[in-house]
N, C-alpha and C positions, 0 to 999 in steps of 0.2 A: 212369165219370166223372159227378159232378152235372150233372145240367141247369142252363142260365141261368135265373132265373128276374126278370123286372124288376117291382118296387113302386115305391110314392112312400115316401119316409121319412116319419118322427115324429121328434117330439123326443126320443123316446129313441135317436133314432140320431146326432144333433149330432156328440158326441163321438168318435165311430169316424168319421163323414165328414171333420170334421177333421183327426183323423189320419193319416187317408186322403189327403187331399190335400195332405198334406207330403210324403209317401213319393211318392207316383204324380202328381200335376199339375204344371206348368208355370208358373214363374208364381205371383203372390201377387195376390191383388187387398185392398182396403180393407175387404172387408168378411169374409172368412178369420177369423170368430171367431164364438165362441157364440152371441151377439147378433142376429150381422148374420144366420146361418142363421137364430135363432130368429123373426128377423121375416119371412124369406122365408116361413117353412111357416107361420107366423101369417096373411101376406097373400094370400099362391098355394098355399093347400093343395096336396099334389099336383105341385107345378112341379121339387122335388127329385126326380128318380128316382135310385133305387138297381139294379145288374145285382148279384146273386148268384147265386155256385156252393154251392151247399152254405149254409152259414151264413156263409160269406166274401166280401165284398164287393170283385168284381172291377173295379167299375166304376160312375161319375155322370156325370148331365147334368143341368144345369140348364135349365128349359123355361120359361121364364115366359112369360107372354101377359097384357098391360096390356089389353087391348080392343081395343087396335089393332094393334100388332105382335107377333111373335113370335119370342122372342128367346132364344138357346140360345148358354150358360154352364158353363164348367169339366166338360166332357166329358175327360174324365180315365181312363185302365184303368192297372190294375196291371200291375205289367212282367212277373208271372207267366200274366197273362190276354192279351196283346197275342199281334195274330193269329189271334183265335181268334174272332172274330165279337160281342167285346162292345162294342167303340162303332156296330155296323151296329145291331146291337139295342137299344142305348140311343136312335141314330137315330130307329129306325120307332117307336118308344112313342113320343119326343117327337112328332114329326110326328103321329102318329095323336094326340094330345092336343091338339095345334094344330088338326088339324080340327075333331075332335068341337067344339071353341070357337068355330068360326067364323075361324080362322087364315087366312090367305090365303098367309102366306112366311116362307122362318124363315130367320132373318138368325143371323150366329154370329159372337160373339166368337175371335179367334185370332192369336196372337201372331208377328211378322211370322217374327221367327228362328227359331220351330218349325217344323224342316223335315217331321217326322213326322207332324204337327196338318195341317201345310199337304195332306201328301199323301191324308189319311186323309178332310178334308174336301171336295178334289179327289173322293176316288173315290165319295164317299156323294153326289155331283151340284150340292155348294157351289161356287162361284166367288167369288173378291173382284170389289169393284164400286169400281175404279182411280181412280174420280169421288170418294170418299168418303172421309173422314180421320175420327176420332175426335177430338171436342174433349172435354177433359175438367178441371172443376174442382170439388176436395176440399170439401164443405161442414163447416162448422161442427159440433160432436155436439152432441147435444142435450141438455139437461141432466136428470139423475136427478131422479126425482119420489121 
């Protein structure tokens, strides 16, 4: 069997993440398009990681880190890869990239009715924090230059 192997993506990888994240993630967020990755790997080099077996992408985490928190997005694996050790691995790279930055906590997006997210985030040493709700409002796009 391939070894896992975990990079940060390029933009030549947009397209296959994308599609990736129809098949294997939970969940749609606003910014699930070309665009919105292409400015993540514009702004946070680095912050997308990719888990590969082979040339197959079994698995993402989004790792971002503003300067002040650190903030972990669409951890997602393939339903042929689950089980097998690649969101624990996707984990320890983000985490290990949250320190190397000066990270202090990595806080995780995760959707209440995912029962499998919930447990998987459970066992990697996450807790929800019962005190805290997400507020959230759609801003305007921006317009094409």
């Amino acid at each position: 069997m391939n070894e896992l192997r975990i990079r940060a993506a390029v933009r030549a990888d947009l397209d296959d993440v994308l599609a990736f994240w129809k098949r294997a993630a939970e969940g749609r967020s606003i910014s699930d398009d070309r665009d919105g990755v292409a400015r993540l790997l514009a702004r946070d080099p680095g912050s997308l990681l990719l888990a590969l077996r082979g040339e197959e992408l079994a698995g993402t985490v989004i790792a971002g880190f503003d300067g002040w928190r650190c903030h972990l997005y669409r951890l997602a694996v393939s339903p042929d890869h689950r089980r097998r050790g690649v969101a624990s691995a996707l984990l320890r790279a983000a985490e290990e990239r949250f320190v190397a930055l000066g990270g202090r906590r990595g806080d995780a997006m995760v959707l209440d009715r995912n029962e499998t997210a919930r447990h998987a985030w459970r066992a990697a040493g996450y807790e929800p924090e019962p005190q805290w709700s997400r507020w959230v409002k759609p801003l305007p796009t921006r317009p094409e230059v």
